[in-house]
C-alpha positions in Angstrom: -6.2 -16.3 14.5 -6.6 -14.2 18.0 -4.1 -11.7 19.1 -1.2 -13.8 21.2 -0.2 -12.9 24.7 2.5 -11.7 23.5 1.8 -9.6 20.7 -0.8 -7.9 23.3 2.2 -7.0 25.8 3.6 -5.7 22.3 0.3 -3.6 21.7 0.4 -1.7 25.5 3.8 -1.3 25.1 3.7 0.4 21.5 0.3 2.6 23.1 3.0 4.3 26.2 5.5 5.1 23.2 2.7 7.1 21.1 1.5 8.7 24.0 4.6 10.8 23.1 4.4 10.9 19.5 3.6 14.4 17.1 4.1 12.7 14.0 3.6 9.0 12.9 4.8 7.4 9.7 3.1 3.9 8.4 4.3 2.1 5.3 1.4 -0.2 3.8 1.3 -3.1 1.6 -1.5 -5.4 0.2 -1.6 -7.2 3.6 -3.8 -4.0 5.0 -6.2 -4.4 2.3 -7.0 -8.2 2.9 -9.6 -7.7 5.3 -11.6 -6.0 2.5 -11.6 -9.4 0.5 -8.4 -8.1 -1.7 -5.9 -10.8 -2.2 -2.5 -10.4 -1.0 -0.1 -10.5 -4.7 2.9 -12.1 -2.7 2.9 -14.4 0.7 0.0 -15.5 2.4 -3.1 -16.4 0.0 -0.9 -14.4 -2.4 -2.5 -14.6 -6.2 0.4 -14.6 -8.4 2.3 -17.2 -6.7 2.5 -19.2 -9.2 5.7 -18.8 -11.7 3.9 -18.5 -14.7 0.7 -16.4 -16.6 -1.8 -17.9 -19.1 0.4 -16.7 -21.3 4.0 -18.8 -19.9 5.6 -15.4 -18.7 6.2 -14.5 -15.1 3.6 -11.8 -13.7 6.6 -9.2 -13.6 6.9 -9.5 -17.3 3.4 -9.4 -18.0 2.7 -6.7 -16.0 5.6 -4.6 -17.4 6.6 -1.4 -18.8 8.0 -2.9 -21.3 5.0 -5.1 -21.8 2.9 -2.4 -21.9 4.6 -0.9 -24.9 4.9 -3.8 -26.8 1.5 -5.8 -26.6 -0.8 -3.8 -23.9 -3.6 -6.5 -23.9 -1.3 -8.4 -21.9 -0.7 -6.1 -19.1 -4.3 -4.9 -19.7 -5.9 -8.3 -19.1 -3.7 -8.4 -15.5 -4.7 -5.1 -14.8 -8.5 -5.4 -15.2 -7.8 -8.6 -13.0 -7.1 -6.6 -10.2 -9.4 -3.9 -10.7 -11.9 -6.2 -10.3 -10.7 -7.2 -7.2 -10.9 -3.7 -5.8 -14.3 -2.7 -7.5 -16.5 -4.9 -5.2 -14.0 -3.7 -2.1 -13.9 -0.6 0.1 -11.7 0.3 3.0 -11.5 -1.3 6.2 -11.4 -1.0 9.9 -7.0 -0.9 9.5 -7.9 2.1 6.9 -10.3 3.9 8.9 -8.1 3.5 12.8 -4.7 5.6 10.4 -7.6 7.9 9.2 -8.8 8.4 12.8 -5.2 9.1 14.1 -5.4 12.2 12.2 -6.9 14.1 15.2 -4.5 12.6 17.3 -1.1 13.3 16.2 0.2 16.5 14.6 0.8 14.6 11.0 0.0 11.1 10.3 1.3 9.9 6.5 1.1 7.2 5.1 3.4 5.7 2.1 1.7 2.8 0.6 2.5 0.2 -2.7 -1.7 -0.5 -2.7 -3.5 0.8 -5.9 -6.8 0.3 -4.5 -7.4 4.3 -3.1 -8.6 3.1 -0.2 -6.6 5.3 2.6 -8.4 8.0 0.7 -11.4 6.6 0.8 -11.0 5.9 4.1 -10.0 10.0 5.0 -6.2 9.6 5.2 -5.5 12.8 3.8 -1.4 12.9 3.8 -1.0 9.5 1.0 1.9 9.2 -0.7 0.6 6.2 -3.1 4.0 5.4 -4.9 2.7 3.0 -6.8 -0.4 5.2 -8.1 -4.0 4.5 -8.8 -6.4 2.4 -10.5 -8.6 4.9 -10.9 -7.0 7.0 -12.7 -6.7 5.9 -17.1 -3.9 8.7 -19.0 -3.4 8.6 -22.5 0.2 7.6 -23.4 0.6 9.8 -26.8 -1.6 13.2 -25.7 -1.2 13.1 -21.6 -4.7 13.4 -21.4 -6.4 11.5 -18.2 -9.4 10.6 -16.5 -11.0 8.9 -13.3 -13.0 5.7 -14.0 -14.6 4.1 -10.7 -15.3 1.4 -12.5 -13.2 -0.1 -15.7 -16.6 -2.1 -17.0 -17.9 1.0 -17.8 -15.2 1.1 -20.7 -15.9 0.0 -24.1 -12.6 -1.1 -25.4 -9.9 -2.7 -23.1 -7.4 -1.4 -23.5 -9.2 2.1 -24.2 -8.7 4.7 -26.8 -8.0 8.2 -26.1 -11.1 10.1 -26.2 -8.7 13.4 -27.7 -6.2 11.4 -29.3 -8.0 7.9 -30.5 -4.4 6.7 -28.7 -3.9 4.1 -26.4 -4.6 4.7 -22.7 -3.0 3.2 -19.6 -3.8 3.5 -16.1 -1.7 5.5 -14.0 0.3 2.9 -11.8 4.0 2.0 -11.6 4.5 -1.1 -13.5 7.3 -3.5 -13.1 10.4 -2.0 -14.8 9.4 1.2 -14.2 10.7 4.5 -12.5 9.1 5.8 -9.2 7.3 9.1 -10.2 9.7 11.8 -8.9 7.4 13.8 -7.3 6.3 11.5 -5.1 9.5 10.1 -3.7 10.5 14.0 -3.5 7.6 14.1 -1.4 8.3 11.4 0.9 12.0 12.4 1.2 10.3 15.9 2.1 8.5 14.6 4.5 11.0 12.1 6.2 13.7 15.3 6.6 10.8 16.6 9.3 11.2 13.5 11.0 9.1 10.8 12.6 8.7 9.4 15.9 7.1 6.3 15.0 7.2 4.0 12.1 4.8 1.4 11.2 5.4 -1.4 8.5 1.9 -3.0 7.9 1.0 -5.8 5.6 4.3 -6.0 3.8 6.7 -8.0 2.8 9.3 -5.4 2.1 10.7 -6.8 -0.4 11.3 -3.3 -2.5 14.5 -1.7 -1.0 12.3 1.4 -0.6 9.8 0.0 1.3 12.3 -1.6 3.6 14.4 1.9 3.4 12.3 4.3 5.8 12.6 1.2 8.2 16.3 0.5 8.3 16.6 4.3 8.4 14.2 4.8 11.3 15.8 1.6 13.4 19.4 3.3 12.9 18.2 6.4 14.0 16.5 5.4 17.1 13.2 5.8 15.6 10.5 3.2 17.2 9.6 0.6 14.5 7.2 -1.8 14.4 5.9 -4.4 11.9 2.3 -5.5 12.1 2.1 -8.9 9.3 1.1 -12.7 9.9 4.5 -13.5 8.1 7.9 -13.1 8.1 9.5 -10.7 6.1 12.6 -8.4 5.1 12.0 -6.3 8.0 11.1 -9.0 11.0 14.1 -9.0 12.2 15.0 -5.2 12.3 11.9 -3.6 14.3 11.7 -3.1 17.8 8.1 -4.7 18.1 6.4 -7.7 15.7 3.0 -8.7 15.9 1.9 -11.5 14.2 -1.8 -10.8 13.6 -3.9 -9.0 11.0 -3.6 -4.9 10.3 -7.5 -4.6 10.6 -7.3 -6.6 14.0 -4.0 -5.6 15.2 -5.1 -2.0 14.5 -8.3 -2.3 16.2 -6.9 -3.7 19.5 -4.2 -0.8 19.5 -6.6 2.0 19.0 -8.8 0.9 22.1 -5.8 0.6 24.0 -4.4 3.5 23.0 -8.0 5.5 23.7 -8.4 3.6 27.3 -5.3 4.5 28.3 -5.4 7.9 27.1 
């Protein structure tokens, strides 16, 4: 679906206020990786809409902490699911325009939920990925860890411990579990500098802090703007909403933003 009138007036309008900006703040979800062929996990096209697994547990439990201690095929079998997803995948054009804004502003970082790597990929280089990466296996006895670009390339799923012969994980948040602390020390770190914009792209919010840095930015008098095809927790708490795509959305706002500067 094209870009609306309106969400155009929206785009020009957003372009004046970065004119101004030093630093810029976006907040990603799996929306920004659906133009790479990704499914969104919640809302539109979402893949675990359905209340149930294979196995007649909700995804949460399946893909649990809890889950993971007790039976790790389970969350393993999810898991793979999505790393398979991602393996045929690389960034997009939404990735590469937050990369590009990197010569821009003075600091550009981004907090995402995706596990894909793909601001990375892309040449973000300030990522605070609070939900970790795929690409990264860690043993849970020994600590031990390892990249894998590609999980076919392992012989047992789940994996063995290379040091340890115990069972390995990958390192991503799973449902139930704590937020690593660095990370979130990080992004409070970064939030006490302050921002001048704040994007929420391809989000539903739904994670108090995900919505968080938005409520806090709108109550400070911080620009916000939401870039999603659906309504969400934040829809009715920014100051700009476009309806369309990130990669699209993006696109028309960097030209705009380039033309006019």
């Amino acid at each position: 679906m094209p870009l609306s009138a309106q969400d155009r007036i929206n785009i020009e309008k957003i372009v004046e206020i970065l004119r101004d900006c030093h630093r810029v703040f976006f907040i990603t979800g799996a929306g920004i990786s659906a133009d790479s062929g990704l499914p969104t996990y919640r809302g539109i096209g979402g893949l675990y809409n359905t209340k149930e697994t294979d196995e007649g547990i909700p995804i949460e439990i399946a893909i649990s902490g809890e889950m993971m201690a007790q039976n790790p095929s389970i969350p393993w079998k999810y898991l793979l699911h999505i790393e398979q997803s991602c393996r045929s995948a690389t960034f997009n054009r939404a990735h590469e325009i937050i990369s590009f804004m990197q010569n821009e502003f003075e600091n550009v970082w981004v907090l995402t939920q995706n596990v894909d790597g793909f601001h990375r990929k892309a040449g973000s280089k300030h990522v605070i990925d609070i939900h970790g990466d795929l690409s990264e296996i860690y043993c849970m006895l020994c600590g031990f860890s390892k990249e894998i670009d590609d999980y076919s390339s392992l012989e047992d799923i789940p994996p063995r411990c290379e040091k340890c012969d115990s069972l390995m994980r990958p390192n991503v948040v799973l449902f139930g579990e704590q937020l690593p602390s660095g990370k979130c020390e990080m992004l409070m770190n970064e939030w006490q500098e302050g921002f001048d914009i704040v994007f929420s792209v391809g989000t539903t919010s739904i994670f108090p802090y995900i919505a968080q840095p938005v409520l806090y930015a709108k109550h400070s008098g911080i620009p916000t703007v939401e870039i999603n095809p659906g309504e969400t927790n934040v829809t009715n708490i920014v100051d700009f909403k476009i309806s369309g795509k990130a990669a699209e959305t993006l696109d028309a706002l960097w030209d705009t933003y380039q033309n006019i500067s």
